[in-house]
N, C-alpha and C positions, 0 to 999 in steps of 0.2 A: 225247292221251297217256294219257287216264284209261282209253279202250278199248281200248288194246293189248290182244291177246293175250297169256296168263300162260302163260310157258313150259314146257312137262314135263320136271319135270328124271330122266334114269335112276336106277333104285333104287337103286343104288351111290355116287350124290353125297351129299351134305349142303351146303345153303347157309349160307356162313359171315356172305357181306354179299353186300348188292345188293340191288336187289327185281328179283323176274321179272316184275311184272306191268309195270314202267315199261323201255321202250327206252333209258334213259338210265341212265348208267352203270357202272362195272365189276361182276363179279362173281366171287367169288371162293369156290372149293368146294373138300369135303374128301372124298376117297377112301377108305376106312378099309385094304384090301386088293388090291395093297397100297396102304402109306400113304405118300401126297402130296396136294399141291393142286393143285387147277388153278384157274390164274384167267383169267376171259376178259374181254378190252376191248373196250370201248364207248365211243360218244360221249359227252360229259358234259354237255352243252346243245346247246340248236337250232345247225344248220347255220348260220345267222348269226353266231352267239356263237362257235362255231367258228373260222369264219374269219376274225374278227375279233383273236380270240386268238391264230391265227397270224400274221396279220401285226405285231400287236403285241411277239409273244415273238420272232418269227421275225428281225425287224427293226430292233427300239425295245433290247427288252430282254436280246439275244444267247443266247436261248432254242432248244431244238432242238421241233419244230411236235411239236404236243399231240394228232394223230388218232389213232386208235386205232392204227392198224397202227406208227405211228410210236414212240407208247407203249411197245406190241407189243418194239419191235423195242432202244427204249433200253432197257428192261429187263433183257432176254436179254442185251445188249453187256454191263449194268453188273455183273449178278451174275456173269455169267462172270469177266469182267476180275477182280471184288474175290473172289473163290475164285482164282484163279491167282496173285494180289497177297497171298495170305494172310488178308484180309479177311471177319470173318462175315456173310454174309447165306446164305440158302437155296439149297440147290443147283441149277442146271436138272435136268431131269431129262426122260427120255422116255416117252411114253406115246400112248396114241390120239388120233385128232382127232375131237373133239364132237359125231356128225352129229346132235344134239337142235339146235344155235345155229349161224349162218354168221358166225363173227366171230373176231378175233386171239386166240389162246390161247397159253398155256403153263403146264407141267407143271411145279413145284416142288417142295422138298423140305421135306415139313410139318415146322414146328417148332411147336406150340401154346405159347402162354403169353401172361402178363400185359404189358402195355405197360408201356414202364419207367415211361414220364409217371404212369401212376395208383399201380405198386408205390411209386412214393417216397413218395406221401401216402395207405401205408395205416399206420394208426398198431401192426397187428399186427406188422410187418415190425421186427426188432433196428435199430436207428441204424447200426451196425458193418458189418452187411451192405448199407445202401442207399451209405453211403458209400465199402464196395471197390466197387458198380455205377462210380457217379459217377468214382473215380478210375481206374479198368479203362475205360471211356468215355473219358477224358480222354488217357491215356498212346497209345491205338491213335488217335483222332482225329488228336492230331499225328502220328504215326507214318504215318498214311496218306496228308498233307498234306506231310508233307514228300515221300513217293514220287509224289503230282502232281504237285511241282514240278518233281519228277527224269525223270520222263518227259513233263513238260508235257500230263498229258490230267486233262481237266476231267471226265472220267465216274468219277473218285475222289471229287468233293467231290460228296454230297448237292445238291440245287435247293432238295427241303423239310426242312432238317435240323430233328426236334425229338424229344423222348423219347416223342413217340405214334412215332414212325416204328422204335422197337428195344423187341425182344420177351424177355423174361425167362424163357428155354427152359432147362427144367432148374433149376439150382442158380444158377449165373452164365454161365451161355451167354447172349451178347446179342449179338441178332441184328437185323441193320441191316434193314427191309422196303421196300417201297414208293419203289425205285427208276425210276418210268419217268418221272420231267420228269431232264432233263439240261441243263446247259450245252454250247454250241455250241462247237466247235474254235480256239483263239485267244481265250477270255476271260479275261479279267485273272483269274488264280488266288490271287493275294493278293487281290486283293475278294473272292471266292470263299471265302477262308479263314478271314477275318474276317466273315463273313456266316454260314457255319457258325459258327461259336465262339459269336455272339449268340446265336444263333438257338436253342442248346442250352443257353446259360445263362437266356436271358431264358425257357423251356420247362418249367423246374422249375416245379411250381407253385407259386404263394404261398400258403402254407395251415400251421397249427403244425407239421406233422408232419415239413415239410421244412425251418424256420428251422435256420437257420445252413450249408442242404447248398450253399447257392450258394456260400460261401467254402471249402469242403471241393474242389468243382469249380473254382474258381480256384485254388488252393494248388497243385494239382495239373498245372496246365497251365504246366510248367516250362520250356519251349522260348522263352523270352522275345525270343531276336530274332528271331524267326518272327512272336510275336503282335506286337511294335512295329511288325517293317516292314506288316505286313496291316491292321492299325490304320490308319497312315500311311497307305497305299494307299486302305483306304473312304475316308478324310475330307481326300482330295485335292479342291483348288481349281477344280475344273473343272463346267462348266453346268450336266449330266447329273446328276453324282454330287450336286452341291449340292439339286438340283432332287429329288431322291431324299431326301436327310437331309432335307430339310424337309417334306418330304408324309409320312415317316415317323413322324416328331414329332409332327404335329398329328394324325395318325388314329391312334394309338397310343396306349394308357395308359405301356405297359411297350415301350417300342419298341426296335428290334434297333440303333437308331443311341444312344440310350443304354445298350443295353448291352455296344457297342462302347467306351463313353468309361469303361466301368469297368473294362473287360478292359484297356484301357490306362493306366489309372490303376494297377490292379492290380501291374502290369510298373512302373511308374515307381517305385511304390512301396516294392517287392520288390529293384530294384535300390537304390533310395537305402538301404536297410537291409542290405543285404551288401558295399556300400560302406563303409557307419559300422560294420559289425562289422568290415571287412577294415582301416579306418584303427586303430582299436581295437588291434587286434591286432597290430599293428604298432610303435601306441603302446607 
């Protein structure tokens, strides 16, 4: 792998990620004229690990297969799909085919900017502005959970939801990236939803800058009998799923199955209190 061949890239690209010199892994370039990117797929380990990984995702884990073309191709479905559904991520866009690389491409619409994960913990950033991010994140997340429920397609909900995966383009344009792993046709979408939900609160990072934005992002994920039934759904009694929360648990510090039990504690709690205000008032 050390002696691969280092790519030539044309004078008109800039590489943003990847390395050229290793056969392995994505790469992703900027165009300045006009402006877009392209990013082209690659394998991401040895052709054993490969297939391995499909049959595990493919099979075990109700995952849609990880080759590149495959990649390739959920990506172009997802951003299309979430631009027609109203949803930010990057445009497709068209452009030429690469003849420097013989590999899956596609043409995007450059947003540059900071990752939301690192803008929440820069302590330059106003408090007021990282908390319209978090609650602007939080109001479309549901809103776009609840339109995969209504059309039952799973290439709405994120595989890797986390705030490295949404880009702070402009002022608060926030822009969803790095859509090619998918769920398969038919997976349970309330696991799905509540798998997202964690996966974005437990994401924040723990660091001063950000105390107290995890409750700012709960406050705000007001759709309560969406997060209880999705709740209920992960932390159903069955071999699979148990066999999951436990191996979650123990390889985890901050794991997505306790940060499920507080999204739902959150909602228990949220309702016991509009309860006693609503007897209150009553009273």
């Amino acid at each position: 792998m050390g002696d691969a061949p280092v790519l030539s890239l044309p004078p008109d690209l800039t590489l943003l990620s990847g390395d050229l010199s290793n056969p392995l892994g994505n790469l992703v370039l900027r165009q300045v004229d006009p402006p877009r990117v392209l990013k082209v797929y690659r394998r991401r380990r040895s052709k054993a690990r490969t297939w391995m990984s499909l049959f595990s995702g493919v099979f075990v884990e109700r995952k849609r297969p990880i080759d590149a073309t495959s990649r390739q191709q959920i990506e172009r479905d997802c951003l299309e799909l979430w631009t027609r559904e109203g949803y930010r991520t990057p445009h497709v866009l068209e452009g030429p085919k690469p003849t420097w690389i013989e590999a899956p491409y596609l043409w995007i619409e450059d947003t540059p900017g900071q990752r939301l994960l690192f803008a929440l913990a820069e302590p330059e950033i106003p408090r007021a502005r990282k908390e319209a991010w978090l609650q602007q994140v939080a109001r479309e997340t549901l809103a776009r959970q609840r339109r995969a429920l209504e059309l039952s397609e799973p290439l709405l909900i994120p595989e890797h939801p986390t705030f490295k995966h949404i880009l702070v383009h402009g002022h608060d344009d926030l822009v969803t990236i790095d859509l090619e792993n998918a769920f398969r046709p038919g997976y349970p979408l309330l696991y799905a939803i509540a798998y997202e939900l964690a996966s974005l609160l437990r994401s924040i990072p723990p660091v001063p800058e950000t105390a107290g934005l995890d409750e700012v992002f709960l406050e705000a994920l007001d759709d309560h009998d969406l997060i209880r039934d999705a709740c209920r759904d992960y932390s159903r009694l069955t071999l699979v799923r148990t066999a999951r929360r436990w191996s979650d648990r123990i390889r985890r510090d901050r794991s997505k199955t306790a940060a499920v039990d507080r999204l739902a504690a959150h909602v228990a709690t949220s309702n016991r209190s509009r309860e006693a205000s609503g007897a209150e008032s009553l009273g």
